[in-house]
N, C-alpha and C positions, 0 to 999 in steps of 0.2 A: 296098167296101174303102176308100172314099175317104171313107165318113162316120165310116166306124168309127176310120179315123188321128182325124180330125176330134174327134168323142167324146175319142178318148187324148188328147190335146192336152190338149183344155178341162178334161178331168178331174182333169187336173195342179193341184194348188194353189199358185199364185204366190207367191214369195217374199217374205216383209211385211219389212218396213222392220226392225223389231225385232231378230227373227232375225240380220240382217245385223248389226247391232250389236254381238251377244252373241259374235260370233265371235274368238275369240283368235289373237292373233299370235303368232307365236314370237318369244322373246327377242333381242334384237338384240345378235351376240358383240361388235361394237364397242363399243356400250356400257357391257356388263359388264367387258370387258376395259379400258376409263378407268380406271371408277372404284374398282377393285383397284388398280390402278395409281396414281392419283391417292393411295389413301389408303396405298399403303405409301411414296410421295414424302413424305409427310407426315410420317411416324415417321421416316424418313431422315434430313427437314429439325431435324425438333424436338430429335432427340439429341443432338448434337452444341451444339446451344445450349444446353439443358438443361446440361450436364456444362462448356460453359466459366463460365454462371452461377455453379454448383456450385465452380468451380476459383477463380473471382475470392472470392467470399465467404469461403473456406477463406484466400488471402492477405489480405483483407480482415484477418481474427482474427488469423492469425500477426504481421501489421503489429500490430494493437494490444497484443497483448500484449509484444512487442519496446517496445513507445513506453513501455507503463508499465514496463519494467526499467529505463527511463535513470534513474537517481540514487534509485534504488529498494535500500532496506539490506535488507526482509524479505518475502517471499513463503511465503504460507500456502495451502496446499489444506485445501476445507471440504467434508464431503460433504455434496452438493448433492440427493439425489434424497430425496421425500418433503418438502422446503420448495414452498410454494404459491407462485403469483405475490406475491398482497397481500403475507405473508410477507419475501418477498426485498426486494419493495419498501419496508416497511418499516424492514427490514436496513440498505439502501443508505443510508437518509434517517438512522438512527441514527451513522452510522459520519464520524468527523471529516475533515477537508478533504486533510486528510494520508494517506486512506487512500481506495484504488479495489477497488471488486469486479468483476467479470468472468467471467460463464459462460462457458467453453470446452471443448472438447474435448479430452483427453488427449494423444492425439496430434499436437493443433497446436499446444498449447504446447511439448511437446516437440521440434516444430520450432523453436520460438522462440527452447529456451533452447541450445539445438546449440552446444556450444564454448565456452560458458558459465561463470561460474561458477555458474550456477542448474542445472545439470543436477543435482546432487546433491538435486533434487527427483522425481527417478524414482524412488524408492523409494513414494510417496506415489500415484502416477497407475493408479489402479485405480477403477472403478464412476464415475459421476459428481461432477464437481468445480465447484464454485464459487472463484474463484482471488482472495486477496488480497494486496493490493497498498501494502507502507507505506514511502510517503516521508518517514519520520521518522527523527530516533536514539531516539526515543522511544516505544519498543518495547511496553512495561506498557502503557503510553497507546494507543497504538493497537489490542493485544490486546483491553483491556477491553471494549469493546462487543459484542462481539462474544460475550464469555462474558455479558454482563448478557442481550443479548438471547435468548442459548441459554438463560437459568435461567427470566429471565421468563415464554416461551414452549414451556418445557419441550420441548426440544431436544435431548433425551441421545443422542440416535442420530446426531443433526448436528454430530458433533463434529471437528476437526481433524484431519484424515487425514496432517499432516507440515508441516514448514516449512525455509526453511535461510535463515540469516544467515551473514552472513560467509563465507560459502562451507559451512560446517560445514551438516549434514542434522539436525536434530532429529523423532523421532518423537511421536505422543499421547502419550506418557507422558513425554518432557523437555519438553513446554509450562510446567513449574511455574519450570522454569531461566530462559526467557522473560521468563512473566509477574511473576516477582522481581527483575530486574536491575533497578540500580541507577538513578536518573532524570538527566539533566545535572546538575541542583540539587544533588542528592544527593554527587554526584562531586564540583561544587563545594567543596561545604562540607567532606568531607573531606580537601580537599585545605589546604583554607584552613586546617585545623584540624591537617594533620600538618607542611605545611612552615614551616621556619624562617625565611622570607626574607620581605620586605615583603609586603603586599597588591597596591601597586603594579606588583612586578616582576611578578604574575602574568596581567595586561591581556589580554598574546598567549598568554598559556595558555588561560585560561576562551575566548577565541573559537575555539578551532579545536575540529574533532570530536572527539566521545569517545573514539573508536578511537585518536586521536593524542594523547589523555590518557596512555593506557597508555603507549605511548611516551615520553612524557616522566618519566614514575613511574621507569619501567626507569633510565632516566638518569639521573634525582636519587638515586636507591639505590645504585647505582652512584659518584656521585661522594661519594656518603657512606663508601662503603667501601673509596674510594681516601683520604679523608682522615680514617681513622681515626674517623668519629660526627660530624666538625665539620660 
């Protein structure tokens, strides 16, 4: 009895090294449960800065386009989609000192022009826009480039989505009222040519804006037709 345990024993095959190796642990729930944990902490953290990023950048635009309205007489929407980079760039480097362009988004210039006299450019703010920006009275002038570059580059599709001066909204098809108005020079010289009074007297007329030409016309008509034509 006692050699035969003996026998059992020895017959046994001892456990090799290997074997023990190969043997798998179960998963350890502490550590699955971190790093579930850890990576939804992460999407927690990230959102939140994501979106105030997203919220500065948004007042970023509406600031700029607010800075180009100050002493700004004409704003143009150009549709923008379908112009390449090179393109645009191009565009910008064509376009006079007196004139800024500006991709934005519809909706945040529409925050910009809020209470405005520029609001009367929402008629215009549909599909993507390229936004110009002319600090001139020099309206022909500043248009121009913009139509040589559209012909050059055969551009029919990227054409003027709307504009507004003076508060008045003109559409693509009043651009021609625009790009014909009349130049300071131009004003000048008529002026020179219809009043009866010195050259001299006119000093502080020729310097002030156009806008305040008209005004003054009103008035010299007027006192002509107080004094009978004299």
């Amino acid at each position: 009895m006692e050699s035969s345990l003996c026998k059992y024993a020895s017959s046994k095959p001892p456990c090799s090294q290997s074997q023990t190796l190969t043997l798998k642990k179960p998963p350890n729930p502490l550590l699955v449960t971190f790093s579930s944990r850890h990576k939804r902490n992460n999407n927690y953290h990230f959102t939140p800065i994501r979106a105030a990023i997203s919220r500065s950048k948004k007042e970023e635009t509406v600031d700029a386009v607010k800075k180009q309205l100050e002493n700004c007489y004409l704003v143009a929407g150009i549709k923008y989609k379908g112009l390449t980079v090179k393109q645009f760039q191009e565009l910008r480097k064509s376009l006079p000192d007196s004139v800024n362009i500006l991709v934005a988004k519809n909706t945040l210039v529409g925050k910009a022009i809020e209470g405005t006299q520029w609001e009367a450019l929402k008629p215009c703010m549909k599909g993507m826009n390229a936004w110009l920006f002319v600090h001139s009275e020099e309206i022909p002038a500043a248009i121009k480039p913009y139509r040589s570059f559209q012909k050059e580059k055969k551009l029919e599709d990227n054409d003027f989505t709307g504009a507004v001066f003076e508060g008045k909204f003109y559409g693509p098809s009043d651009f021609k009222a625009l790009e014909t108005m009349p130049t300071r020079a131009e004003i000048y010289a008529k002026l020179l040519g219809s009043l009866k009074t010195p050259a001299s007297s006119l000093v502080g007329t020729l310097q002030a804006p156009a806008r305040d030409l008209v005004m003054v016309l009103k008035a010299y008509v007027q006192k002509l037709e107080e004094g009978g034509g004299q």
